[in-house]
GURO-732551 format. One record per residue (C-alpha): residue in three letters; x negated, y negated, z negated. Coordinates in steps of 0.05 Angstrom, whole numbers, plus 5000, padded with zeros to 4 digits. Example, Ala and Ser with C-alpha at 12.3 -4.5 7.8 and 13.67 -1.06 7.14 Angstrom:
BEGIN
R_rest_u_v_w
R_ALA_4754_5090_4844 $
R_SER_4727_5021_4857 $
This chain:
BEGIN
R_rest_u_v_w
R_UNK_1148_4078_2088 $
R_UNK_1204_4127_2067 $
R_UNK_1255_4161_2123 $
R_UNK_1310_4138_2136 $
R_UNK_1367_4174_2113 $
R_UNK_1390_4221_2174 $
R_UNK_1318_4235_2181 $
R_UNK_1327_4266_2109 $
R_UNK_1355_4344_2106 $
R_UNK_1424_4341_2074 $
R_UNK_1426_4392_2013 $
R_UNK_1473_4451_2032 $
R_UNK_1512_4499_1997 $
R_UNK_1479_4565_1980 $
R_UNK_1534_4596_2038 $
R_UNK_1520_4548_2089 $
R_UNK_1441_4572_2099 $
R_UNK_1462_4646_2106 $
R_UNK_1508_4620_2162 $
R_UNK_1462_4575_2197 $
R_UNK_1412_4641_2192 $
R_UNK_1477_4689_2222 $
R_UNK_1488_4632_2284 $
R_UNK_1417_4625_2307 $
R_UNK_1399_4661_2367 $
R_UNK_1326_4647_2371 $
R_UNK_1283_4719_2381 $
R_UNK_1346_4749_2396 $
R_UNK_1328_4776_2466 $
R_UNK_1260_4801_2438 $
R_UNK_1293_4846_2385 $
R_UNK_1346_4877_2436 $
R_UNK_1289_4896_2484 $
R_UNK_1247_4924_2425 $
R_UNK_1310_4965_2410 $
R_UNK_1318_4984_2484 $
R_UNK_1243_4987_2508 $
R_UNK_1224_5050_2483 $
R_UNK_1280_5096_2512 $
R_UNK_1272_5053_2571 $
R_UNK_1199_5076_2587 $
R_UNK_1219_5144_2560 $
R_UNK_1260_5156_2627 $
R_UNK_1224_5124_2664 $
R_UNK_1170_5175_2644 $
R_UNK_1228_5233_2658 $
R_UNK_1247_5213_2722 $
R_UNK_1166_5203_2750 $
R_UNK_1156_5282_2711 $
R_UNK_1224_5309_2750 $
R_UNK_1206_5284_2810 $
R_UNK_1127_5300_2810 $
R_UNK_1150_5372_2791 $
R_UNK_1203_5382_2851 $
R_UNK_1148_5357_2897 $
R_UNK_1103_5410_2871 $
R_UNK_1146_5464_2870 $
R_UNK_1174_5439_2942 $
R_UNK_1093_5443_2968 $
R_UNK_1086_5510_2934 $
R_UNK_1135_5541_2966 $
R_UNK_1125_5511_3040 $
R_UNK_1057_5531_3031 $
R_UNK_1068_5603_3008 $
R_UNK_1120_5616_3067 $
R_UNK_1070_5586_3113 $
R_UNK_1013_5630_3097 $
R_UNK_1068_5687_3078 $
R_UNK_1089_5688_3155 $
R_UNK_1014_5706_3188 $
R_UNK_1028_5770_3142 $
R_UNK_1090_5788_3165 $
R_UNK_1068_5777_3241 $
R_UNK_1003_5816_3231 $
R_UNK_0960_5759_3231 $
R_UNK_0932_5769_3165 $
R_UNK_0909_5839_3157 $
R_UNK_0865_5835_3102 $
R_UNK_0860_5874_3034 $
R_UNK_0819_5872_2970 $
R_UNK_0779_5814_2942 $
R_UNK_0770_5781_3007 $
R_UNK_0839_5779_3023 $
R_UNK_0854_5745_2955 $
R_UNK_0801_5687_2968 $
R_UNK_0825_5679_3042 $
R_UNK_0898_5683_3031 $
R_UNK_0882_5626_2971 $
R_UNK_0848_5589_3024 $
R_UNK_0907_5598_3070 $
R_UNK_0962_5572_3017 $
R_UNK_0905_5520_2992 $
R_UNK_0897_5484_3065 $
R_UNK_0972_5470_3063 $
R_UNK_0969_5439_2990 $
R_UNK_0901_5398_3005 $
R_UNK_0927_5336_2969 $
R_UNK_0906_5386_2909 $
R_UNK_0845_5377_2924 $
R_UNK_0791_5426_2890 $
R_UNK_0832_5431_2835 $
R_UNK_0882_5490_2879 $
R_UNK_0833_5546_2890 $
R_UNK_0819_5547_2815 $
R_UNK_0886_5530_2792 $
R_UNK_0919_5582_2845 $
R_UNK_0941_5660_2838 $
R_UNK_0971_5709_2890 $
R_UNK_1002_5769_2889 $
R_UNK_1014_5816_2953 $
R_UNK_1058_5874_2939 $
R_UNK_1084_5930_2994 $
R_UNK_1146_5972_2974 $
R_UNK_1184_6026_3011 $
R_UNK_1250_5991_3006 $
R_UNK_1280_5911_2984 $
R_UNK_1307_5946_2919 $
R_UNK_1253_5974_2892 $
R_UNK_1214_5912_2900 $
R_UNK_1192_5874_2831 $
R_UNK_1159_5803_2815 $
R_UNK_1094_5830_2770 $
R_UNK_1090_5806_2701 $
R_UNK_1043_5756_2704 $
R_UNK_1061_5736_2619 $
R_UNK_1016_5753_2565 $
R_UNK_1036_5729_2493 $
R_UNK_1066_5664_2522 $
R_UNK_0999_5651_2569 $
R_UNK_0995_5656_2639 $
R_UNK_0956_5721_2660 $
R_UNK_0934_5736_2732 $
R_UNK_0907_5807_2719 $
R_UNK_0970_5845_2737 $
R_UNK_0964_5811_2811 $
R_UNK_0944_5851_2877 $
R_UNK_0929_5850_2941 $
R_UNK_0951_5905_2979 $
R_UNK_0950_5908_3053 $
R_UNK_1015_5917_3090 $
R_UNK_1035_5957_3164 $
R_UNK_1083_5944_3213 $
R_UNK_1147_5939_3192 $
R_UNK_1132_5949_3117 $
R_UNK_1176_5904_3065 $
R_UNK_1121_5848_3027 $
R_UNK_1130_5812_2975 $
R_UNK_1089_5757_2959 $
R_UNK_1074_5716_2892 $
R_UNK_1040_5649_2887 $
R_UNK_1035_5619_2822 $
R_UNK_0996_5555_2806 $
R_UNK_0989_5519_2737 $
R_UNK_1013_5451_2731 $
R_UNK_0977_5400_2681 $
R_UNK_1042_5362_2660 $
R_UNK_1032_5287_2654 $
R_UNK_1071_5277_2583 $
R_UNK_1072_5336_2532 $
R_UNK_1143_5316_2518 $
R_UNK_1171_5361_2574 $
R_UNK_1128_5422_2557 $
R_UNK_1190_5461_2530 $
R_UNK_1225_5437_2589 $
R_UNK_1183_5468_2642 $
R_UNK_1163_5528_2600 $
R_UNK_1095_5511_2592 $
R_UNK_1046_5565_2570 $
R_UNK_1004_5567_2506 $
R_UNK_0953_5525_2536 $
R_UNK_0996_5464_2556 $
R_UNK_1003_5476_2627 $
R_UNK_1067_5495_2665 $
R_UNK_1062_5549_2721 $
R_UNK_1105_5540_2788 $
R_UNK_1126_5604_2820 $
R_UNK_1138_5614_2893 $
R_UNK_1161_5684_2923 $
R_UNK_1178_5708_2985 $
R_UNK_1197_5781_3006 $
R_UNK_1199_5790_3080 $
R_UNK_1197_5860_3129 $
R_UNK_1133_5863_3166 $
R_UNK_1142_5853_3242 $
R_UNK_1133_5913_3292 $
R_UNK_1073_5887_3312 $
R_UNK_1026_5934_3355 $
């Protein structure tokens, strides 16, 4: 049995392959996503990093004003080591989505000056890592100016963004939150 004739390909000029090749369309969709994919999931990565930053930082700093106002009306009088560890705890029960992960991840910094200019953030940057041993806790009076530091490290979720959020030698990102206040005249 031999095919019939229109069953049979017709022999084409060299040319005419090359433009049946040019006009199909089949796969066409699956390279223009491959070209598009990657950027795609790139900012989609961006936009969840922004956004999972801002909420931190956002957090931070309700939490640090939070804790930063029972100083300023005399409610927290403490100094030292203690103070550290319970003013931690105080800024930690406002982030508790954190976790266990805030206490350890967590610095603060009380400061008292004698007037709003002379007051200074302390260096807290150590041949590009994050150092906590410049940090106090000093107690505070009635009516004294405070200023007062937290600082927690971040574990960003793609390393692509570590120059972007001035990440420290070890790969980690440190959010900042300061607030400088005048102490109440409480009795």
């Amino acid at each position: 049995m031999s095919a019939s004739p229109a069953d049979r390909p017709t022999p084409t000029p060299r040319g005419g392959r090359i433009r049946r090749w040019r006009r199909d369309q089949r796969g066409a969709t699956a390279v223009e996503f491959a070209f598009v994919a990657l950027p795609f999931i790139f900012i989609i990565f961006a936009i969840t990093e922004v956004c999972v930053a801002n909420a931190v930082s956002a957090a931070l700093d309700n939490a640090t004003n939070q804790a930063a106002r029972q100083i300023m009306t005399g409610q927290f009088t403490l100094t030292g080591t203690a103070a550290t560890t319970a003013f931690k705890t105080k800024v930690c029960s406002q982030l508790n989505w954190l976790g266990d992960s805030c206490a350890s991840n967590l610095s603060v910094s009380v400061q008292t000056f004698n007037a709003f200019s002379n007051a200074a953030k302390p260096n807290v940057t150590v041949n590009g890592a994050f150092s906590d041993q410049n940090l106090a806790f000093s107690g505070s009076a009635a009516g004294s100016i405070v200023m007062v530091n937290t600082y927690l490290k971040w574990q960003l979720l793609t390393p692509y963004f570590l120059t972007g959020f001035n990440a420290t030698t070890d790969g980690t990102t440190v959010f900042e939150s300061t607030v400088a206040f005048r102490n109440e005249p409480y009795a």
